[in-house]
C-alpha positions in Angstrom: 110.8 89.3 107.7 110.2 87.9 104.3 111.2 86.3 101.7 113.0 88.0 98.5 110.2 87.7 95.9 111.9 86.6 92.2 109.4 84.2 91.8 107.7 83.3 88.7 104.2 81.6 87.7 104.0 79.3 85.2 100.6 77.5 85.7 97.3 79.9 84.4 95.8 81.7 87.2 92.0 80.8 87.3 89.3 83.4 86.6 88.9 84.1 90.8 92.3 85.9 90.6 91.6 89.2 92.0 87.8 89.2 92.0 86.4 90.8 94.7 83.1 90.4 96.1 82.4 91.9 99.5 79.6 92.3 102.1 80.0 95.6 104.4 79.5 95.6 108.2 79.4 99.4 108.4 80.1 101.5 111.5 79.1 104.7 111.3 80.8 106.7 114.4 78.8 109.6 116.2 79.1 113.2 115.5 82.2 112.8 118.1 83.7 110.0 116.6 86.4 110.4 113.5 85.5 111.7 110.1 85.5 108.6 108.2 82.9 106.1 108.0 84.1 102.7 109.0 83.3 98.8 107.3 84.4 95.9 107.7 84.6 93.8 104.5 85.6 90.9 102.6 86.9 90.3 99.2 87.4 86.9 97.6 91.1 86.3 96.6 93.1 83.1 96.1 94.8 80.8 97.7 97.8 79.3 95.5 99.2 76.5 98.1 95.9 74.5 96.5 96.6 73.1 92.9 94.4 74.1 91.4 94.5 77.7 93.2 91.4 77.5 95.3 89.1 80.5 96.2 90.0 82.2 99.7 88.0 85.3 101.5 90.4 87.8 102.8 89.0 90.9 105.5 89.4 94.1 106.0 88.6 97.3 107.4 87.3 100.2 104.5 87.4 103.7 105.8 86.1 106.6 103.5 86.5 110.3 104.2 83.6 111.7 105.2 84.0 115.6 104.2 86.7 114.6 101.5 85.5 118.0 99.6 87.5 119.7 101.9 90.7 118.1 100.8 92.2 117.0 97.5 89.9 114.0 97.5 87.3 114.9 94.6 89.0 115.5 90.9 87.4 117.4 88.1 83.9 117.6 89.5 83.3 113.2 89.5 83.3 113.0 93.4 85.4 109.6 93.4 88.2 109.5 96.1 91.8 108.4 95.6 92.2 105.2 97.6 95.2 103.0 99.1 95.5 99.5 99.7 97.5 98.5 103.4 99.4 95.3 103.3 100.8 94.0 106.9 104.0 92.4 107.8 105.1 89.2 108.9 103.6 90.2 112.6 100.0 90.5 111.2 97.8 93.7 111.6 99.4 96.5 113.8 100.1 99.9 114.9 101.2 100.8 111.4 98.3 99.9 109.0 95.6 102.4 111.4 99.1 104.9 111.7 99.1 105.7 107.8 94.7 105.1 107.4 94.8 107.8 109.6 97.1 110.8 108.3 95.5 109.2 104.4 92.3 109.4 105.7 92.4 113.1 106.5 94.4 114.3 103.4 90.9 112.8 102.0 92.1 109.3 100.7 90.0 106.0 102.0 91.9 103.1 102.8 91.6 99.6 102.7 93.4 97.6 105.6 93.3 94.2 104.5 94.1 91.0 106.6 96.4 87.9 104.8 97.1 85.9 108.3 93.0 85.7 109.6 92.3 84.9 106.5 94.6 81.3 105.9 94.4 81.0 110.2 98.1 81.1 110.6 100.8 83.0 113.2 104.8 84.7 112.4 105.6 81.5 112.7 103.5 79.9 110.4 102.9 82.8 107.4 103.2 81.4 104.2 106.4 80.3 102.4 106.6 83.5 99.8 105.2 86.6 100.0 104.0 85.8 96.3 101.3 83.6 98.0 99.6 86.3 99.3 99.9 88.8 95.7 96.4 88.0 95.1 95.0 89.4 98.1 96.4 92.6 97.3 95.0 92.5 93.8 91.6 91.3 95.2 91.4 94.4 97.6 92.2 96.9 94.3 89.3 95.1 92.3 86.9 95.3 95.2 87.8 99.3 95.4 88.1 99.8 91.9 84.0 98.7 91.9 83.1 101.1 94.4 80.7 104.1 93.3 82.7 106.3 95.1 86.3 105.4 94.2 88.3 106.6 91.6 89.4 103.0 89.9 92.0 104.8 87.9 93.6 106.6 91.3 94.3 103.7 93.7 97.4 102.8 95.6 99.2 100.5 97.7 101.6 100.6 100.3 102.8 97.4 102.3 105.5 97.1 105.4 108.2 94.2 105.4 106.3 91.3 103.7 103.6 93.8 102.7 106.5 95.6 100.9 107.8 92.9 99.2 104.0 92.1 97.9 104.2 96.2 97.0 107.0 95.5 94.7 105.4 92.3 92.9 102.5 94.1 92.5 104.4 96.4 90.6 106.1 94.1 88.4 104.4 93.5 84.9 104.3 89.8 85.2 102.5 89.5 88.4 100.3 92.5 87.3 98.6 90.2 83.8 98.5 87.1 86.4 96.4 88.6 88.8 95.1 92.2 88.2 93.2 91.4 84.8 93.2 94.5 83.9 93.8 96.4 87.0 97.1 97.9 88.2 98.2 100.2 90.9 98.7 103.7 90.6 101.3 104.3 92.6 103.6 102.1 94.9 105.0 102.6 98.6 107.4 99.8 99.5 108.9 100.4 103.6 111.5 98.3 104.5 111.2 95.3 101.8 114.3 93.5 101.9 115.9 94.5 98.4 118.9 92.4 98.5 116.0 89.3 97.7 113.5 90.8 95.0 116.4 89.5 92.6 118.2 86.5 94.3 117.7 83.6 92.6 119.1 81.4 95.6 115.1 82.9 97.2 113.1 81.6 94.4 110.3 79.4 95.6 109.7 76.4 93.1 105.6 76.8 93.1 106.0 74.5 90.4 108.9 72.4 89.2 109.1 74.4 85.7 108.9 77.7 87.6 112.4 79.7 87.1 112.9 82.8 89.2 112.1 85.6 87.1 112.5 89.1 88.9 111.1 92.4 89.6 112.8 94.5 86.9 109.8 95.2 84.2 107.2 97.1 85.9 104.1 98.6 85.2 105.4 102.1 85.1 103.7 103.7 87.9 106.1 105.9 90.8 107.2 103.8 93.0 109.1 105.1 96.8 111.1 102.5 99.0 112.0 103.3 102.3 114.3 102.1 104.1 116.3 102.5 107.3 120.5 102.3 107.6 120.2 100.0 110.4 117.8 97.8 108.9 118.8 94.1 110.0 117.9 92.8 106.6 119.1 94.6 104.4 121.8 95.9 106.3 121.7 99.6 104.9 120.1 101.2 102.3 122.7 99.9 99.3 120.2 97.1 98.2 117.3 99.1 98.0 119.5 101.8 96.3 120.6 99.2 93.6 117.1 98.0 93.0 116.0 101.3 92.2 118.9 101.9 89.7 118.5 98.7 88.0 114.6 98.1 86.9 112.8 98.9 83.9 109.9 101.6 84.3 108.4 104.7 82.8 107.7 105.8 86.2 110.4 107.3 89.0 111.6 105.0 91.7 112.8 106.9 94.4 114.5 105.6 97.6 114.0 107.5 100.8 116.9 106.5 102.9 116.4 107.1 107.2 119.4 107.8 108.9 119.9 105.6 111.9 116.8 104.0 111.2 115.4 99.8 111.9 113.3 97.7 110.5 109.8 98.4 111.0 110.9 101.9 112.3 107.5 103.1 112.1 106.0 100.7 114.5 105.4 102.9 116.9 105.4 100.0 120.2 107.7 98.7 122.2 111.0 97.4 120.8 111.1 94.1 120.0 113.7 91.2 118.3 112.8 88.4 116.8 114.6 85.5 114.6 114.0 85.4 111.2 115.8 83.5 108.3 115.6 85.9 106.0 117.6 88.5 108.3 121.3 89.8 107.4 121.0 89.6 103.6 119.7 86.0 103.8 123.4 84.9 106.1 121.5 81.3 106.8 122.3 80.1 103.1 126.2 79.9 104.1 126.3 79.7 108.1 123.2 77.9 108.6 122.7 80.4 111.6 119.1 82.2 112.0 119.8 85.9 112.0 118.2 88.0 115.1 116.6 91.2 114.1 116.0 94.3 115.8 112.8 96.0 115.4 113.1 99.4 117.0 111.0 102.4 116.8 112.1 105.7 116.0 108.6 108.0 116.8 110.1 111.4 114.7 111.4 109.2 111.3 107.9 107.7 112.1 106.1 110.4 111.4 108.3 112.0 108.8 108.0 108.4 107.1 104.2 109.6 107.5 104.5 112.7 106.2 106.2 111.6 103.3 103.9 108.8 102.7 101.1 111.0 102.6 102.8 114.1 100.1 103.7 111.2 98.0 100.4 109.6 97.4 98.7 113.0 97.3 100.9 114.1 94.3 100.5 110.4 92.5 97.3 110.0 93.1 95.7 113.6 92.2 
């Protein structure tokens, strides 16, 4: 549902790149309601279809523990929280982004839900060309965290599903960390389902201008990293490409693959089964047959929640 994501910036990203200013809506539930307080914000990112890259304001929904002491939230006394970023697929905000919040939420780390299609006005059909356009978004919502009182700047992580994955694995790429973190990186990485066999095809580089050449994801910043990925996935076709990726970058940090056995795309989108057509299906077929591959996006409730499970052991371990 994306785009492979070997793309490279040559033009200077303007000071806006990942600067974050917000203005809260909070909800604050009853004594009945969950135990996290609930706003709904908005960060300034960019939008780099406009030359030069034009400012663009990006939602989402913040939710913050409220009894984190109780957990592994607080570290050393500072009462800062751990924190995670949520980047949605191609089909927008769903099921998934509130499915991890939740389980994060109660192992005492806020989240921040962020939305890439409100923000640009656009449907599946008509989300951007690269998933690169949208890496500043991400980078916006870990500045806007990273100046939060009670957030931990230095503990903050990401994790993004089908084009949100791919944006997980750029954001972990050195390059695309100088353009737009200044200063800022993530502390950890989840990737599910990103369609591996692209992040290094250069047949998938998108020109965003006509000196760019299509430099990969292979240097990153060093922080761990876990892909998951399912054996039926219709994109990747199996785990092999997500496999390879791991063995082949550069990092101080682990990359670790967590392969699901009879497993789809979006596996952990726990609503009805659905298929859709998508070019960038079947290890990116439509290059040589000029046929748009169908893919299956089926949902698989106990990989779902051991997906969850996982998710959540591995960002309590990176992020303590």
């Amino acid at each position: 549902m994306k785009r492979g994501f070997g793309y490279s910036l040559v033009f200077a990203v303007c000071g806006l790149a990942g600067a974050a200013y917000a203005h809260g809506n909070d909800r604050h539930e009853g004594d009945h309601g969950p135990g996290v307080d609930i706003s709904f914000i908005e960060v300034q990112s960019l939008d780099l279809t406009k030359q030069p890259p034009q400012p663009l304001i990006v939602k989402g929904k913040l939710q913050i523990p409220r009894h984190p002491g109780h957990h592994n939230g607080f570290r050393n006394g500072d009462h800062k929280l751990p924190a995670v970023v949520i980047l949605h697929g191609s089909a927008g905000v769903d099921s998934r982004g509130d499915f991890y919040a939740e389980a994060l939420n109660d192992a005492g780390i806020a989240t921040l839900a962020i939305d890439m299609w409100e923000a640009r006005k656009v449907s599946v059909t008509g989300r951007p060309k690269a998933p690169i356009l949208t890496l500043p978004d991400a980078f916006a919502a870990l500045r806007y965290l990273a100046n939060l009182p009670n957030i931990d700047a230095d503990r903050i992580g990401v994790i993004g599903f089908s084009w949100g994955g791919v944006m997980t694995l750029g954001s972990a790429e050195q390059l695309y960390a100088a353009q737009f973190g200044r200063g800022l990186t993530f502390a950890a990485h989840v990737a599910n389902y990103p369609v591996c066999y692209g992040a290094n095809d250069p047949r998938l580089v998108y020109p965003l201008s006509p000196a760019a050449a299509g430099t990969q994801f292979l240097n990153l910043t060093g922080a761990p990293m876990l892909i998951q990925i399912g054996t039926e996935d219709d994109y990747d076709n199996g785990a092999q490409h997500c496999l390879d990726l791991a063995a082949s970058v550069n990092s101080a940090g682990p990359v670790d693959v967590e392969v699901y056995e009879g497993a789809y795309h979006a596996f952990d989108r726990i609503q009805v089964p659905i298929s859709e057509q998508d070019p960038f299906g079947n290890e990116g077929s439509i290059l040589t047959t000029g046929v748009v591959p169908t893919v299956q996006m089926v949902p698989n409730v106990e990989q779902a929640y051991r997906s969850r499970h996982r998710v959540v052991e591995f960002f309590t371990h990176t992020l303590q």
